[in-house]
C-alpha positions in Angstrom: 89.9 37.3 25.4 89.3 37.0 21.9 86.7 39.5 20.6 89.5 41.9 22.7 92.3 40.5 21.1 90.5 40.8 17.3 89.3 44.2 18.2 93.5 45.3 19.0 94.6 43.3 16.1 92.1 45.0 13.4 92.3 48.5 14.8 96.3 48.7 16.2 98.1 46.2 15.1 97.6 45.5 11.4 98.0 50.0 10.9 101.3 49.5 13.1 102.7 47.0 11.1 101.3 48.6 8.0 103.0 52.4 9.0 105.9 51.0 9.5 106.3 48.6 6.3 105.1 52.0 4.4 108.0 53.9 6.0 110.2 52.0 4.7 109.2 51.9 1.2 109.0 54.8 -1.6 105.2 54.5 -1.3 103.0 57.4 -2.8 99.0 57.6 -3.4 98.1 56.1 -6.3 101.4 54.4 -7.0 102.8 51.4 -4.7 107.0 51.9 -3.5 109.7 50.0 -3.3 111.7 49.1 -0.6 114.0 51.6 0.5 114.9 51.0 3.6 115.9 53.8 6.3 116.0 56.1 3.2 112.9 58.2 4.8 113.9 58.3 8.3 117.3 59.8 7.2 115.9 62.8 5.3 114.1 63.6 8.1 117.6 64.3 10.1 118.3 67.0 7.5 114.3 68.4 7.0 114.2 71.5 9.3 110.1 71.4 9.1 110.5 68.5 11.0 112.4 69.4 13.8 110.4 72.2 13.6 107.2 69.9 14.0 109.5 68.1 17.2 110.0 71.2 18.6 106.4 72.3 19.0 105.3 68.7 19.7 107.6 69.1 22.8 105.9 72.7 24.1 102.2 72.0 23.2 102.8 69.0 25.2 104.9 70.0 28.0 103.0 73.3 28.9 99.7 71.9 28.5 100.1 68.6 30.6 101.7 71.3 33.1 98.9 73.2 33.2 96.3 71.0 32.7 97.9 69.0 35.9 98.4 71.9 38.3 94.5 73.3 37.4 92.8 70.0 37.2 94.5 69.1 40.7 93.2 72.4 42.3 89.6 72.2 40.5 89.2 68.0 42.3 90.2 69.8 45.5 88.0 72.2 45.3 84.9 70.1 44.3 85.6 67.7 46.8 84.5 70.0 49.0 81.6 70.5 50.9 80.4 73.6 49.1 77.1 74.8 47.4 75.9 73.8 43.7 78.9 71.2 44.2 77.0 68.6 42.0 76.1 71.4 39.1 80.1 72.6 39.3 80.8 69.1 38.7 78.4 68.7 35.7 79.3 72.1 34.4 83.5 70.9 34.4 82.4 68.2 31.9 81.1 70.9 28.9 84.5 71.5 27.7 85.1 67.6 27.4 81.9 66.3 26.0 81.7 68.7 23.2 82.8 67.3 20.2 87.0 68.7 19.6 86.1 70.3 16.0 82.8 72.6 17.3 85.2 73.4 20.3 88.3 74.2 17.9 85.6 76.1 15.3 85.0 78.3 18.4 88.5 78.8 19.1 89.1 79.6 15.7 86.4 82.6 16.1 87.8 83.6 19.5 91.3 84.0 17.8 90.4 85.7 14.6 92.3 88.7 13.7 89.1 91.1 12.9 86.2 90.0 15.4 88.3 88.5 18.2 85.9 88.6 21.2 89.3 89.1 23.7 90.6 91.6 21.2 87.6 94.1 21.7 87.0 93.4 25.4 90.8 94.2 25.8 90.3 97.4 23.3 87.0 98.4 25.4 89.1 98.3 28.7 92.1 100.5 27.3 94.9 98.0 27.7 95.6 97.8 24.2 95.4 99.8 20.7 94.5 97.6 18.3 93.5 94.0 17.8 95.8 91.1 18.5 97.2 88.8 15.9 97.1 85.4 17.6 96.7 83.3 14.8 99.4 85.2 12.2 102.5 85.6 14.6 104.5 82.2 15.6 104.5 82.3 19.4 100.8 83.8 19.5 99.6 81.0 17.5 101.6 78.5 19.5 100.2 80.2 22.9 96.7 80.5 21.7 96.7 76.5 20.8 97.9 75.5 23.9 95.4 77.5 25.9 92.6 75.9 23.6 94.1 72.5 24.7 94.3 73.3 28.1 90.5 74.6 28.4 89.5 71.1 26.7 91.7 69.0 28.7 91.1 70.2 32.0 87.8 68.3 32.2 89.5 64.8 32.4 91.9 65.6 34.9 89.9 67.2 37.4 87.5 64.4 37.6 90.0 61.7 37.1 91.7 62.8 40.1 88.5 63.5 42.1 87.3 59.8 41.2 90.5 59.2 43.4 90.3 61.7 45.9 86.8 60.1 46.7 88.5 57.2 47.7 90.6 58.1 50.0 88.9 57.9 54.0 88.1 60.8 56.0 89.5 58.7 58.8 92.9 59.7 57.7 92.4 63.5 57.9 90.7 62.9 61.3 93.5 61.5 62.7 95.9 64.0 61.2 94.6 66.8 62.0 94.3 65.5 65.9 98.2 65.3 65.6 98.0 68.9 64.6 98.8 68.9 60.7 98.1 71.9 58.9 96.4 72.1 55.3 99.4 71.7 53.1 100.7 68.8 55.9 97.6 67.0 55.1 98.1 67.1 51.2 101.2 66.1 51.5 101.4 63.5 53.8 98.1 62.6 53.0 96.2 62.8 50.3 99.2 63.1 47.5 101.0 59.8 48.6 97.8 57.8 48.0 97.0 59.9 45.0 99.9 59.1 43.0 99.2 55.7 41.4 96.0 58.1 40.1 98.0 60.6 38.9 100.4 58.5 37.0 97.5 57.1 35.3 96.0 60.5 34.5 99.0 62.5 33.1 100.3 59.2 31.5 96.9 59.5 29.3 97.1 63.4 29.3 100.7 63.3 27.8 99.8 60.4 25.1 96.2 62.7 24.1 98.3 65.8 24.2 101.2 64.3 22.1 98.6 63.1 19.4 96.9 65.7 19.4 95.3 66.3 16.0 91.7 67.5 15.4 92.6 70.9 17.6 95.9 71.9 15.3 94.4 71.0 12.5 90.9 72.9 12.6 92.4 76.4 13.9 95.5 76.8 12.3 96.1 74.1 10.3 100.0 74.2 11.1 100.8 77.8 10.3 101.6 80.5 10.4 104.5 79.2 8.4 104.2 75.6 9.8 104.9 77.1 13.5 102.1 74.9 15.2 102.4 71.8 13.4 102.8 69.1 15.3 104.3 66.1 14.7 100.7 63.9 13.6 99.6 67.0 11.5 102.7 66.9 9.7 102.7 63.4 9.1 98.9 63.9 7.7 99.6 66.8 5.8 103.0 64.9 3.9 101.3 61.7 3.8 97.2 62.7 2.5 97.8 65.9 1.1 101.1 66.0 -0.2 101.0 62.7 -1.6 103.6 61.0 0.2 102.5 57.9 1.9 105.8 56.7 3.0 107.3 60.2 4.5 103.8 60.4 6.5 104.5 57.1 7.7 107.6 57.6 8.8 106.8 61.1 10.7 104.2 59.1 12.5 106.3 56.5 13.4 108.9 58.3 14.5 106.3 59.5 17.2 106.7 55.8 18.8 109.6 56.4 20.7 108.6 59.6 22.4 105.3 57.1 23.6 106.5 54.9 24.5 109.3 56.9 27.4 105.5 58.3 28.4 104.3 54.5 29.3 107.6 53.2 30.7 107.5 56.3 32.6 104.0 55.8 34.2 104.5 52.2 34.5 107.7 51.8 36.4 106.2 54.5 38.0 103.5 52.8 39.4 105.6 49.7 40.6 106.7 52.3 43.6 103.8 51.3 45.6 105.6 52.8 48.9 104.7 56.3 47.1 101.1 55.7 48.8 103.0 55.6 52.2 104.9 58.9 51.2 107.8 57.1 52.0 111.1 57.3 49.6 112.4 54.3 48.0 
């Protein structure tokens, strides 16, 4: 256990301790605080960019685990099929996942721009609108148009996470149910969703904690605006803490993310504990 137990201490718990020391000093670049206390976590009560930054933390992550859940859980389904080019389909659903997250956002970034948007013209060329859209300069079209990019990226790891678990689960099962006459949505749920949940925990428990984080994505396409309307809670915390200077308000930001992951783990793992979920019976 100890190279493991090095490898956590070095990378996660030496910056933990360290992030939260930091936000509780005065600490700036260049300059080493003084102890201050809660002083940093209290202005943050009364700093409306960082509710702000909550706020949209809350409905980047909530739509896209949604949605990357709901797709990813109909794209295993479909793949574990019995249906032509399955293994290519398969390979294919890994692009969006394998490319590396700053080409991916560049592209985004291109997709979205206000004079040579791609969706723009095609939506121009079919008559359904007049003029070209502003994703990127209006709040809720920025916000909208960086979920979506998170959604297409995260897909990948949910549909093959689950389809890992839908390969284990016997045909025997099915067999049998459908000789007592269950229908297609009888066999998901009696079947294969009761022995898919301990899977599922694990997959949108790790879908929530990426999606939380998320950094590289925010920062590369909008970096935070319009207006600070898509920052998040980590690209605030970089932008106060490398940019602006202020060590100790970055730190604090980012360690006010803590709670918010830590209800995501409890969640999954009390979840898990409920091993009579893979019966489909109730506790």
């Amino acid at each position: 256990m100890l190279p493991a137990a090095t490898i956590l201490l070095v990378f996660l718990t030496y910056p933990l301790g360290l992030g939260m020391w930091l936000g509780l000093t005065d600490t700036k670049i260049g300059r080493p605080g003084e102890f201050v206390g809660l002083e940093n976590y209290k202005s943050l009560f009364s700093d409306s960019v960082f509710w702000l930054s909550v706020f949209n933390t809350m409905v980047y992550t909530g739509v896209a685990s949604i949605a990357k859940f709901g797709l990813g859980l109909w794209l295993a389904l479909l793949l574990n099929q019995n249906i032509r080019f399955k293994s290519f389909m398969r390979a294919i659903l890994l692009l969006p996942w394998i490319v590396p997250t700053t080409l991916s956002a560049i592209a985004f970034w291109w997709i979205y721009d206000s004079q040579f948007s791609i969706i723009s013209w095609m939506l121009i060329k079919l008559g359904l609108i007049d003029s070209y859209i502003n994703f990127l300069g209006d709040a809720w079209n920025a916000r909208w148009s960086v979920i979506a990019a998170n959604i297409w990226r995260g897909i990948p790891f949910v549909a093959i996470s689950l389809l890992a678990g839908l390969q284990t689960i016997s045909p025997s099962l099915y067999e049998a149910a459908t000789i007592d006459g269950a229908t297609r949505w009888q066999l998901f749920r009696h079947v294969t969703y009761p022995l898919l949940t301990p899977i599922i925990a694990i997959v949108m428990t790790f879908s929530v904690l990426f999606t939380f984080t998320d950094f590289q994505l925010i920062y590369v396409i909008t970096r935070g605006g319009p207006v600070n309307a898509t920052h998040l809670m980590a690209t605030l915390s970089f932008q106060r803490a490398i940019p602006g200077g202020q060590l100790a308000e970055g730190a604090a930001i980012a360690m006010a993310m803590v709670p918010f992951l830590l209800a995501a783990i409890l969640i999954s793992f009390f979840g898990l504990q409920r091993r009579k979920w893979q019966q489909g019976v109730k506790d």
